[in-house]
C-alpha positions as CSV (number, residue, x, y, z in Angstrom):
1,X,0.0,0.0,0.0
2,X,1.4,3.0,-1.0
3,X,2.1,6.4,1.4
4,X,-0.4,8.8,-0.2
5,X,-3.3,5.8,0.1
6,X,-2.1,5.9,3.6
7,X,-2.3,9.5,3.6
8,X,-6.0,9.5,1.8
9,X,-7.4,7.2,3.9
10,X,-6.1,9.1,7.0
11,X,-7.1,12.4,6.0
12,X,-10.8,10.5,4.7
13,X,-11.4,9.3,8.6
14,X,-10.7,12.5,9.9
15,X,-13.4,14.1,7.6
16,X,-15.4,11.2,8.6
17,X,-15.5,11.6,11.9
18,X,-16.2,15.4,11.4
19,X,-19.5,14.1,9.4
20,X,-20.5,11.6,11.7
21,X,-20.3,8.9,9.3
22,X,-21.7,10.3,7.0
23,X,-19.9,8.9,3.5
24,X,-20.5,10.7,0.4
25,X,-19.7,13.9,2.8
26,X,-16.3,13.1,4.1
27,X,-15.5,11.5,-0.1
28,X,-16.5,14.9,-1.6
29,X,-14.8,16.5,1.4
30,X,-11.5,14.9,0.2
31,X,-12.0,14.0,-3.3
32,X,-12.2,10.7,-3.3
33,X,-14.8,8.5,-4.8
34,X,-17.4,6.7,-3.5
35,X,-16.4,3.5,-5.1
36,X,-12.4,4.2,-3.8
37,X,-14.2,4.4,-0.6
38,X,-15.8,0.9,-0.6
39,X,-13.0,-0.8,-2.1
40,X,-10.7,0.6,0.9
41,X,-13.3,-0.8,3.5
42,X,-13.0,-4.2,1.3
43,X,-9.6,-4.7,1.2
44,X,-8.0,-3.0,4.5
45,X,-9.2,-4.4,7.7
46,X,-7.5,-1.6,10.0
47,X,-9.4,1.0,7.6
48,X,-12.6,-1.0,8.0
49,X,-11.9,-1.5,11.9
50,X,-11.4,2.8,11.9
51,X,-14.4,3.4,9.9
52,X,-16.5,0.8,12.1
53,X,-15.3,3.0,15.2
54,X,-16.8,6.6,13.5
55,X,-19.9,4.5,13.6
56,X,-20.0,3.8,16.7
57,X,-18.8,7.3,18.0
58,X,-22.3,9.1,15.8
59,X,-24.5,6.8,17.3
60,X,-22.9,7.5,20.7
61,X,-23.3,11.1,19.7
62,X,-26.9,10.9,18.7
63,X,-27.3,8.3,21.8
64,X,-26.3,11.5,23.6
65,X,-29.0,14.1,22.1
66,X,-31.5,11.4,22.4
67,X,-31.0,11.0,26.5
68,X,-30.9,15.2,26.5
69,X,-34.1,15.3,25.5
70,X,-35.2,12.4,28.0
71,X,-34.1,14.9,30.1
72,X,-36.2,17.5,29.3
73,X,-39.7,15.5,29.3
74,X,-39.8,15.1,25.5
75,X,-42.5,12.3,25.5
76,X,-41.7,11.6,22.0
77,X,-38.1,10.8,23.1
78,X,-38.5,9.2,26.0
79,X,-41.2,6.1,24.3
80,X,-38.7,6.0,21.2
81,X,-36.6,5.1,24.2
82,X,-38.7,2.7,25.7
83,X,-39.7,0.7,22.4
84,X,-36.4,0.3,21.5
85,X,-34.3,-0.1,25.2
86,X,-37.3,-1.1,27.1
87,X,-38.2,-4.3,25.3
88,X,-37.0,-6.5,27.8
89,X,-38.6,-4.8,30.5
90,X,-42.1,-5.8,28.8
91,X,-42.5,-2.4,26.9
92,X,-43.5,-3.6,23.5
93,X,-45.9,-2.1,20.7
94,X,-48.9,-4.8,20.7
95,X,-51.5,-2.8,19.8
96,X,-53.6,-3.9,22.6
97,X,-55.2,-2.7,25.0
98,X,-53.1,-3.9,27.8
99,X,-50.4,-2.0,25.9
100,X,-52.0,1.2,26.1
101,X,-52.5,1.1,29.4
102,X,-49.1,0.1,30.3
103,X,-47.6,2.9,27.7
104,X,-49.9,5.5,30.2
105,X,-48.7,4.0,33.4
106,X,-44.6,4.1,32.3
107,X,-45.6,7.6,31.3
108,X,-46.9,8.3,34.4
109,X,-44.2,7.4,36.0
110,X,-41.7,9.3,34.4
111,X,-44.2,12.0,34.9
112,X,-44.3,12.2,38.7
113,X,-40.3,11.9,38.3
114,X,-40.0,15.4,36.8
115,X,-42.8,16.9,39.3
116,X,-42.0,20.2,39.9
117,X,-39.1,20.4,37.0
118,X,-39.4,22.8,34.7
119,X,-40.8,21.0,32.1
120,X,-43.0,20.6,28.7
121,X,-43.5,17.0,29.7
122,X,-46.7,15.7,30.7
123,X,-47.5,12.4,29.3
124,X,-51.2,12.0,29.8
125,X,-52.5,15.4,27.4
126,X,-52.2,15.7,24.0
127,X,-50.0,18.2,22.6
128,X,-52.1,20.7,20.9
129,X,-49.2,23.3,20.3
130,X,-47.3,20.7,17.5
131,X,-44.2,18.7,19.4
132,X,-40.9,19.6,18.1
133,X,-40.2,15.8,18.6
């Protein structure tokens, strides 16, 4: 492998990191192509170990936004949460009635936790001003 593939590639994880991930971004960025890209993440496994790692570190970052807005009440946020972390506490999308109720009563409880915090978060009335969720 030559030095200035070294070099590309180098410089191409920085910029990918700076995008989040984001591919076409960081290979416009840094002029290389798309296809250069993909056949770097074929054939190198440290490059393919790096780029796994910028993963990881966006969806830490958006893991990160997401639990921000947990804090702040955003009920939108914090069942996104729930369906997707809370599964194997039992908090699942059925459809049924028992569901429902068991959404309202996980609400709830988050609800009397940020009692008396300043908050936009109250998980049992509808939102008539549009959610920013």
């Amino acid at each position: 492998m030559s030095q200035d593939s070294d070099c590309r590639k180098a410089r191409l994880l920085e910029v990918l990191r700076e995008t989040r991930g984001i591919v076409s971004v960081a290979c416009a960025r840094c002029g290389v192509a798309r296809r250069t890209f993909y056949v770097w993440l074929d054939a190198d496994q440290d490059f393919k170990r790096s780029v796994e790692d910028v993963n990881e570190e966006a969806v830490d970052f958006v893991e990160s936004k997401l639990l921000e807005r947990i804090e702040s009440g955003a009920e939108r946020s914090i069942i996104f949460f729930l369906r997707t972390r809370g599964k194997p506490r039992g908090y699942r999308e059925s459809g049924s009635a028992e569901n429902d109720m068991l959404n309202r009563e996980l609400l709830g409880m988050f609800s009397k936790a940020y009692e008396g915090k300043p908050s936009r978060f109250d998980p049992l009335a509808e939102n008539e001003e549009g959610d920013e969720d």
